[in-house]
N, C-alpha and C positions, 0 to 999 in steps of 0.2 A: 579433762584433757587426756588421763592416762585409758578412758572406756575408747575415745576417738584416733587414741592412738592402736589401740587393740586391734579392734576392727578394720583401722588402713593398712595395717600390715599381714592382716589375718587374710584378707583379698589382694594383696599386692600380686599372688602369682593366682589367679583367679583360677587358671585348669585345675595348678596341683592341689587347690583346695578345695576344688569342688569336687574333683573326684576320690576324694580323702572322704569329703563330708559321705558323698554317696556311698562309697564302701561301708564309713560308717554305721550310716541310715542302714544299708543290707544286712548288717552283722547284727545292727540290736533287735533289726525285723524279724532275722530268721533264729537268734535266740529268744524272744517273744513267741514266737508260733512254734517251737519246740519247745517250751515250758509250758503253753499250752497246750500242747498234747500231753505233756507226761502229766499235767493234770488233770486234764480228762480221762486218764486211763486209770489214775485213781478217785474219780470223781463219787463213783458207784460205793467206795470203802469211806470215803470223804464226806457223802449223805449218809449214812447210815448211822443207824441210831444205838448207843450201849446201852438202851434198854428195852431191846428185840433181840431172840435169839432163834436160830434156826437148827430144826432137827431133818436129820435126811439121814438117809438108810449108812450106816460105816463102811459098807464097804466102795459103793458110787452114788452117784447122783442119778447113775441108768435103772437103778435099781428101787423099786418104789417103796413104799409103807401102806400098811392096812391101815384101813377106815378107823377102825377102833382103838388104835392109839391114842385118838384125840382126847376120848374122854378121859383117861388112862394119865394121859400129861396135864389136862384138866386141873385136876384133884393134886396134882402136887404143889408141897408148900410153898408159894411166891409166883406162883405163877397167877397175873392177872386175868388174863385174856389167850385167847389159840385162834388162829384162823389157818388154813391151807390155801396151796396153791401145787398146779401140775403144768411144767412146760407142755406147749402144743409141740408147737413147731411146722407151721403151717406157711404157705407159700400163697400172696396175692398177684392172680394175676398168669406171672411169669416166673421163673425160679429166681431172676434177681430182686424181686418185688419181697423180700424177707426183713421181718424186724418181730421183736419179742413181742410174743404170745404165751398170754396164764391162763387158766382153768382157776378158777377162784371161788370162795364162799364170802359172795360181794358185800353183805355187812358187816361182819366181822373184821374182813383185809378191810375197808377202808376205812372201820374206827381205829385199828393199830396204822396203817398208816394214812394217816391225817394230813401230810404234806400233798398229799394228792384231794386237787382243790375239783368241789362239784357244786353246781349250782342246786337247792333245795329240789326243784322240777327235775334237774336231769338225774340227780339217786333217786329221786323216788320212780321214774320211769324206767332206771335200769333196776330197782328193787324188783319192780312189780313184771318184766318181759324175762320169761328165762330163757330167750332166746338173744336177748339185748347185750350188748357191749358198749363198753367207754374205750376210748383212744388218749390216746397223749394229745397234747398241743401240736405239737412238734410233730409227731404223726398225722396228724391232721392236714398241716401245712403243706405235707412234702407227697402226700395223694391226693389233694384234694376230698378232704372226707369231711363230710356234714351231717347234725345232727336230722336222725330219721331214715339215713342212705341203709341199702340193704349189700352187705360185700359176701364174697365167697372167699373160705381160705381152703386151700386144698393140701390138705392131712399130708403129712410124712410119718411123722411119731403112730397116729392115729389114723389110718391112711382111709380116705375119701372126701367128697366135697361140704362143707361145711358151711352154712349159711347163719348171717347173722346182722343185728340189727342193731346203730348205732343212736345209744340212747344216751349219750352225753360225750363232751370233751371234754377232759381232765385240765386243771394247769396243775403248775408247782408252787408251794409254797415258797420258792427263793429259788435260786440259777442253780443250785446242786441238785434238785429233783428230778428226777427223769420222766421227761414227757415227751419218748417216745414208746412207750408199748400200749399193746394192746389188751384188756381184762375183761373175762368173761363169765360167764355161768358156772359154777364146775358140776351143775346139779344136770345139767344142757349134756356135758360130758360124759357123766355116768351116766345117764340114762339110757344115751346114745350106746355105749359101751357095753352094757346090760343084754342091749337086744343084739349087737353085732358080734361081740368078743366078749360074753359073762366071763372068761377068764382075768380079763384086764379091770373091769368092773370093779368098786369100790377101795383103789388104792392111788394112795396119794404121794406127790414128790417131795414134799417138803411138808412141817409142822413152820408158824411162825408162830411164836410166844413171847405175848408182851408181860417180861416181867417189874416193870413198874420203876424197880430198884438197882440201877447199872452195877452197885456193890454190892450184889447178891451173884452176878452171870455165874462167876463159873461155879459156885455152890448147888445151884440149881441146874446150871448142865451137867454137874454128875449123877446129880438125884435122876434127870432123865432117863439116861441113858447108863444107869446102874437099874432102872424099872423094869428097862427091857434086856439085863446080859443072859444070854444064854440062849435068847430068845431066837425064833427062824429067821427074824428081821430085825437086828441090832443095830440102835443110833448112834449117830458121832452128832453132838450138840456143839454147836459155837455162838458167838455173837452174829449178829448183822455183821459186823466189820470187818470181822475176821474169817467169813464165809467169800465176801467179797473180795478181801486179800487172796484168798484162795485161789479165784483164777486167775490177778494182775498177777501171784508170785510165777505161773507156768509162763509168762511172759515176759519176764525179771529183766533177762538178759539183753532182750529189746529196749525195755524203758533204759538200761543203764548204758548203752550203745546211744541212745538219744542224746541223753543227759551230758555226755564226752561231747557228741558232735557239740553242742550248743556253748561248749565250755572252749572247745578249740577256735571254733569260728572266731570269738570275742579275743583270744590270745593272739589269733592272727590278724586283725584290727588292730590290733594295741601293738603290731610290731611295724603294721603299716603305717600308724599315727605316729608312732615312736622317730621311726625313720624320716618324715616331713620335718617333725620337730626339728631332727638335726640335722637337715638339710637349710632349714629356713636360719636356723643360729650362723648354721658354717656363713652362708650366704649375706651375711650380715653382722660378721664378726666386728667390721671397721664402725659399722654405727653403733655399734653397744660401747666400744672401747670409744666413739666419741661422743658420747653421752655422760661415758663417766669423766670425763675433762671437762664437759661441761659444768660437771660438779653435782652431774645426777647420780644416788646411791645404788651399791650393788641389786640392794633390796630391789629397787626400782627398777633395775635389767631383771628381776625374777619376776617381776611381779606382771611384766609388758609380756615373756613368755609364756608365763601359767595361763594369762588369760588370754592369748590366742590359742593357746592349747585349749582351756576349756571353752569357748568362745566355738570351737570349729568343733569340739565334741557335744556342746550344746544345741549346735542347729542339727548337725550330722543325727544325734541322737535323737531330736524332739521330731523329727523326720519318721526315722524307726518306728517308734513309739507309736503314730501317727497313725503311719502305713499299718500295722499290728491290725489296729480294729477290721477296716474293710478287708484285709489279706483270711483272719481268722474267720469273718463270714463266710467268704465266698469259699474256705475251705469245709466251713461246715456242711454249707450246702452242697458241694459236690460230694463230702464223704462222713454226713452226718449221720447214718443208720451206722457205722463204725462206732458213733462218739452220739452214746446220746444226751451227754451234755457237754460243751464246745464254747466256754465263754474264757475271755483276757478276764483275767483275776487282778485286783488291785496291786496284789503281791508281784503277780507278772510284772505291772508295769514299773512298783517302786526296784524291783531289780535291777530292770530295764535303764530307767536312770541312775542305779547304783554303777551299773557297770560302765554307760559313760562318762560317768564323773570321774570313778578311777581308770578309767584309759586316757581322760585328758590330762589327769593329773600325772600317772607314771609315765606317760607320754612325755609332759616336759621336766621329768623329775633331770636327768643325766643333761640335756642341752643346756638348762637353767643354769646351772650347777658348772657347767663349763663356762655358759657365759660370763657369768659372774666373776671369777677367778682368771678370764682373761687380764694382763697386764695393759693399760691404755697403748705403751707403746708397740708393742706386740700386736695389738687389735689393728691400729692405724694403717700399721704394716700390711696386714691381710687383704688380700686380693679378692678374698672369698671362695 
């Protein structure tokens, strides 16, 4: 009786509720789709592994390292493995046609990182082409790129046209893996560099070093980078993760600007749910006050409250919730070379329903509370 009282009374004004539910429904969509961004923008710090570390020249990222430090970091204690890699920076097509581009030493980057999935034929075909590339999935998807197509990217960093041959498509080990760039030869690069620009020739953007041991990093980033002090090219050693934090932080102020909006939206929901609630009590003062003549208890006027509150924040929100998936698609795909990973996280959603739950709840916290504490003959009285 009290679930079919809930719901007749939850639709009695059919508009104010359903434009209640829909304001709803918008507020927990568009705090969904803004928690999904601010995690995707930490998605790249989120994948990353505390037992890879990255060396790059101290004083930028513009600035490269020589060939022979590798073996140099090699040979220090704890460190397992070393691969490289050097931003391209290359443009398909047209200038908006852009998404990350490495110069790589394709054995090595892909036993250190292993989340980047290849089928047995497609590494052995980009082992053996050093003119060959892999793509992300997700790159894949968004040019239409298939294995064996010949592309052109034309040089910015490394200025001329550059041709290359797609000899597998990557996935990802799990939705935090980025599978939209592109990886190359780096052997394709120097050579090229050798005959065009010997000054640029044999230097590299980055060292990756897999040290095995996440409780060793920063022991071994100072061994690094105490090998080379003094040196004409001095390293700043960090983690994977803390490399990556490094560019979310120059965008800090963005994400924390996000973070307010998605936090206000849901407080201005909860003042518009707040408000129905004590509209619908005032409006119905005389039935509660004769309910309890009836000989029905206070508890029982809270309880017929909470659950149209929660009742209109349960559709309202499971709505949200809902809309969330196809919204976040279709935002991926219009502005997925931004976000190259773009997925609702579990976490998003149980938020998602945390935050309905307590808007329907402090929504009738104050009407309930009034109801209740009305006097029957005072209720009777009320006109509404």
């Amino acid at each position: 009786m009290l679930l079919a009282l809930i719901f007749r009374n939850a639709f009695r004004h059919r508009l104010r509720t359903l434009l209640t539910m829909v304001g709803l429904a918008v507020a927990i969509l568009a705090y969904g789709l803004l928690s999904t961004v601010i995690s995707a923008w930490y998605a790249g710090a989120d994948g990353a592994s505390g037992a890879r570390l990255i060396t790059r020249n101290s004083i930028s990222l513009v600035f490269p390292l020589p060939i022979t430090y590798r073996e140099k970091i090699r040979q220090i204690d704890g460190v397992r493995a070393i691969t490289l890699a050097n931003w391209f920076g290359g443009v398909y097509k047209e200038p908006k046609n852009f998404f990350p581009q490495f110069a790589i030493e394709p054995e090595s980057y892909l036993n250190i990182y292993s989340e980047f999935r290849l089928t047995d034929e497609e590494r052995r075909e980009f082992l053996r082409d050093r003119k060959g590339c892999i793509v992300g999935a997700k790159l894949a998807r968004t040019y239409g790129f298939k294995v064996g197509d010949t592309i052109t990217l034309q040089g910015r960093v490394f200025p001329g046209n550059w041709d290359f041959v797609i000899r597998g498509i990557y996935t990802g080990r799990d939705a935090k893996t980025d599978v939209s760039q592109m990886l190359f030869h780096w052997d394709y690069l120097n050579e090229t560099l050798k005959k065009r620009w010997p000054g640029r020739a044999n230097e590299v953007g980055v060292y990756v070093v897999d040290i095995g041991d996440s409780a060793r990093a920063a022991e071994i980033s100072r061994a690094i980078d105490i090998q080379f002090k003094n040196s004409n090219a001095e390293t700043l050693t960090e983690t994977d993760r803390a490399f990556q934090l490094g560019f979310v932080s120059r965008t800090e102020s963005i994400v924390v600007a996000i973070r307010l909006v998605s936090y206000v939206v849901i407080f201005i929901i909860l003042a518009v749910m707040a408000n129905t609630m004590a509209m619908t009590v005032r409006e119905r003062t005389a039935e509660y006050a004769t309910l309890k003549a009836l000989g029905f208890s206070p508890l029982f006027v809270i309880l017929l409250i909470y659950g149209e509150s929660l009742a209109i924040a349960a559709i309202g929100g499971g709505v949200g919730i809902a809309a969330t998936f196809p919204v976040a698609a279709l935002f991926a795909k219009t502005l997925g070379k931004f976000f190259p990973v773009f997925d609702v996280s579990s976490t998003t959603v149980g938020l998602q329903m945390l935050w309905a739950l307590l808007v329907g709840l402090i929504s009738a916290f104050f009407p309930a509370r009034r109801a209740a504490r009305v006097k029957i003959v005072d209720g009777l009285r009320s006109i509404g």
